[in-house]
C-alpha positions in Angstrom: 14.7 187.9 -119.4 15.9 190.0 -116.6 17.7 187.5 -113.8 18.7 188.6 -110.2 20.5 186.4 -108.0 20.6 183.7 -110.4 16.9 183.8 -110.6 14.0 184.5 -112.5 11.3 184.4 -110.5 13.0 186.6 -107.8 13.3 190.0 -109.6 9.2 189.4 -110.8 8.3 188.6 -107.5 10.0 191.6 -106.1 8.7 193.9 -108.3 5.0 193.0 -108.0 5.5 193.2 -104.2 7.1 196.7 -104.0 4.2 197.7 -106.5 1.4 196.4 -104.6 2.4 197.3 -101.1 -0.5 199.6 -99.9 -2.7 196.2 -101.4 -0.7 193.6 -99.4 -1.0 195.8 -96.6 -5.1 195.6 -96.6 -4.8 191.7 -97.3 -3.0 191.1 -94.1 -6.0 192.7 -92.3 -7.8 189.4 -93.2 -8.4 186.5 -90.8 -6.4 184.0 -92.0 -7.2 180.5 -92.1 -6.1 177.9 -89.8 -3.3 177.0 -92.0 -1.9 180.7 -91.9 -3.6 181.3 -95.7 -5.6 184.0 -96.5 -8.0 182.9 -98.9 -7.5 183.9 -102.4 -4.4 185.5 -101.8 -2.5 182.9 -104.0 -4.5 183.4 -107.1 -4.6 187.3 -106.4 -0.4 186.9 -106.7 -0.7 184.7 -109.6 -2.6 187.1 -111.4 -0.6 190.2 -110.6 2.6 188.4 -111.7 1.1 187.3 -115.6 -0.1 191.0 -115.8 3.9 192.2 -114.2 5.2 189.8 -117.1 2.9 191.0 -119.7 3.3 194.4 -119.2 7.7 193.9 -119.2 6.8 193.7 -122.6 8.6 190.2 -122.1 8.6 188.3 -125.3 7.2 184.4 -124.2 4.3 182.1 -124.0 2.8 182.1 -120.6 0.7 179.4 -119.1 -0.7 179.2 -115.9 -1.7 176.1 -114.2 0.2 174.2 -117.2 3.2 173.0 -118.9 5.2 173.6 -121.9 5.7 169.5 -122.6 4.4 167.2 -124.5 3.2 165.0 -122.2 1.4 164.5 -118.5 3.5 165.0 -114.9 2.0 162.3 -112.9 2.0 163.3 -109.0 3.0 159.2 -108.6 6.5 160.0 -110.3 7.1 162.2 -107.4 8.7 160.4 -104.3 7.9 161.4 -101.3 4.5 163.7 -101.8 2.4 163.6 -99.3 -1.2 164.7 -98.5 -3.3 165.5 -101.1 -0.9 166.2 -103.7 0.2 162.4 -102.8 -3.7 161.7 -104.5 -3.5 163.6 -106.9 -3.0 162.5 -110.8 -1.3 164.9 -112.5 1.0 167.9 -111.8 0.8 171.3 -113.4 2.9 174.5 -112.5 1.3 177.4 -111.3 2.9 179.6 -113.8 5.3 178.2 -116.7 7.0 180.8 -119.7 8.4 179.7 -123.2 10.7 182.2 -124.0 10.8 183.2 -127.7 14.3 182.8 -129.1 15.7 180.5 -127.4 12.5 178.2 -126.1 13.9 177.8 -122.5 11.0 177.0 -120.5 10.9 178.5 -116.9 8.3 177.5 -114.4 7.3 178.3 -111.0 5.0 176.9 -108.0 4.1 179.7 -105.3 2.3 179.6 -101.7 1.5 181.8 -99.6 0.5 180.2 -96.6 2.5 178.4 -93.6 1.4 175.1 -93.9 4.7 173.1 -93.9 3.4 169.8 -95.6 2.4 172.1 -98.4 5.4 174.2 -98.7 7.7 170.7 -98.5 5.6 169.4 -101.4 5.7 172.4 -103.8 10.2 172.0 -103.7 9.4 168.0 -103.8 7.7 168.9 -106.8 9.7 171.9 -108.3 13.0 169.6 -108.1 11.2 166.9 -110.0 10.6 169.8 -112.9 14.4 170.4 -113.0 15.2 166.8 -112.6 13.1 165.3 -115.6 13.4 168.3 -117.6 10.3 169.5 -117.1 11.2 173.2 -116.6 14.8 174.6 -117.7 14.2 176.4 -114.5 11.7 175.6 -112.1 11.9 177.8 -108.7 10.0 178.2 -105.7 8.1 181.6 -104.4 7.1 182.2 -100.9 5.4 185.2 -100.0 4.0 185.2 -96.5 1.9 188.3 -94.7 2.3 188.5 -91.0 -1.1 189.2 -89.1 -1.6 192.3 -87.0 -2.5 190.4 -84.0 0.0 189.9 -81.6 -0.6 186.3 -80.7 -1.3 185.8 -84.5 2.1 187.4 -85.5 4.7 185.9 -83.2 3.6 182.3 -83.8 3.6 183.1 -87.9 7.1 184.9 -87.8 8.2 182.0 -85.2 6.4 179.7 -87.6 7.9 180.7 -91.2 11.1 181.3 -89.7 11.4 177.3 -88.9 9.9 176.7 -92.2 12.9 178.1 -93.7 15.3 176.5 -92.0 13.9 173.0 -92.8 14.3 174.5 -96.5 17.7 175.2 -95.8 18.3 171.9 -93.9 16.2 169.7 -96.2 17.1 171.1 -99.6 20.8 171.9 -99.7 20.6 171.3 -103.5 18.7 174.8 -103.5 20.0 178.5 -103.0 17.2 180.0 -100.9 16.9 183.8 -101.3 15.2 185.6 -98.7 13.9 189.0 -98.0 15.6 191.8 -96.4 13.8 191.6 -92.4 14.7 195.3 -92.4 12.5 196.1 -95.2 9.4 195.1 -94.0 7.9 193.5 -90.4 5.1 192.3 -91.6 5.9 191.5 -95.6 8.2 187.9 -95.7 9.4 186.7 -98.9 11.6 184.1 -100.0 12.7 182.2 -103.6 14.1 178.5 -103.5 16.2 178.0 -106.9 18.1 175.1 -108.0 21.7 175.2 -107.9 23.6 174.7 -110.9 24.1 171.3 -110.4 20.8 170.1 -109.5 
């Protein structure tokens, strides 16, 4: 599997973003919703990645919305959830790969909004999957489209800029890769992965 920056998800990411920029650039014409989502975005990204993956000619089982264990993640062995993943029973990754050959088992949570509970929850929950051996791997993707309205953009730039930095405060057991701000002023991506350690 091709790795960049010590990640897996990052290079994926990257490419499906590059690929679909004329796409991403018609989404972000959407009103978002009062969380800073656009609906359906998240699933549209989902999807794009399994068919990026699939097409790499990438040798793995894939699973979204799912595991690769034997058994159930329960939300409750997850300190510090909140909101309604706090209620919830069971835990699944939004996308999880077996790789054939060696059977390491990467897995990945993604948003694409600016709510920070939500955000805050998904590294809760990806640094459970690397701590209990969930994932060999588990990372964290961030994509975030800045609206065309002026009032609308400078409170989601001002907004996903503090978001990071409570990343970076809050998770100093994670590398946080980020896009280049010079690539895009409207296009914001980002990739939490565990350091070695973790």
């Amino acid at each position: 599997m091709k790795m960049e920056n010590n990640s897996w998800l990052w290079p994926q990411l990257k490419t499906v973003l590059e690929q679909h920029k004329q796409t991403l650039f018609n989404w972000r014409k959407q009103v978002p919703t009062q969380q800073g989502r656009i609906k359906n975005f998240e699933n549209w990204l989902l999807v794009e990645l399994v068919n990026h993956i699939r097409e790499s000619g990438l040798e793995c089982d894939l699973r979204t919305n799912g595991h690769f264990t034997d058994g159930k993640v329960k939300a409750s062995d997850v300190k510090g959830l909140r909101g309604s993943k706090f209620k919830a029973k069971h835990l699944s990754a939004d996308i999880s790969l077996c790789l054939e050959g060696d059977n390491q088992v990467v897995s990945a949570e993604i948003k694409t909004g600016l709510s920070p509970l939500e955000i805050m929850n998904d590294l809760l929950i990806v640094k459970h999957y690397n701590m209990a051996h969930v994932s060999n791997k588990a990372e964290f993707g961030w994509v975030v489209l800045i609206p065309e309205d002026d009032t609308a953009r400078r409170s989601s730039l001002k907004t996903y800029k503090n978001i990071q930095k409570k990343i970076e405060i809050e998770y100093p057991d994670f590398t946080l890769l980020k896009s280049d701000e010079t690539d895009s002023d409207w296009l914001f991506f980002c990739v939490a992965i565990p350091n070695a350690h973790t």
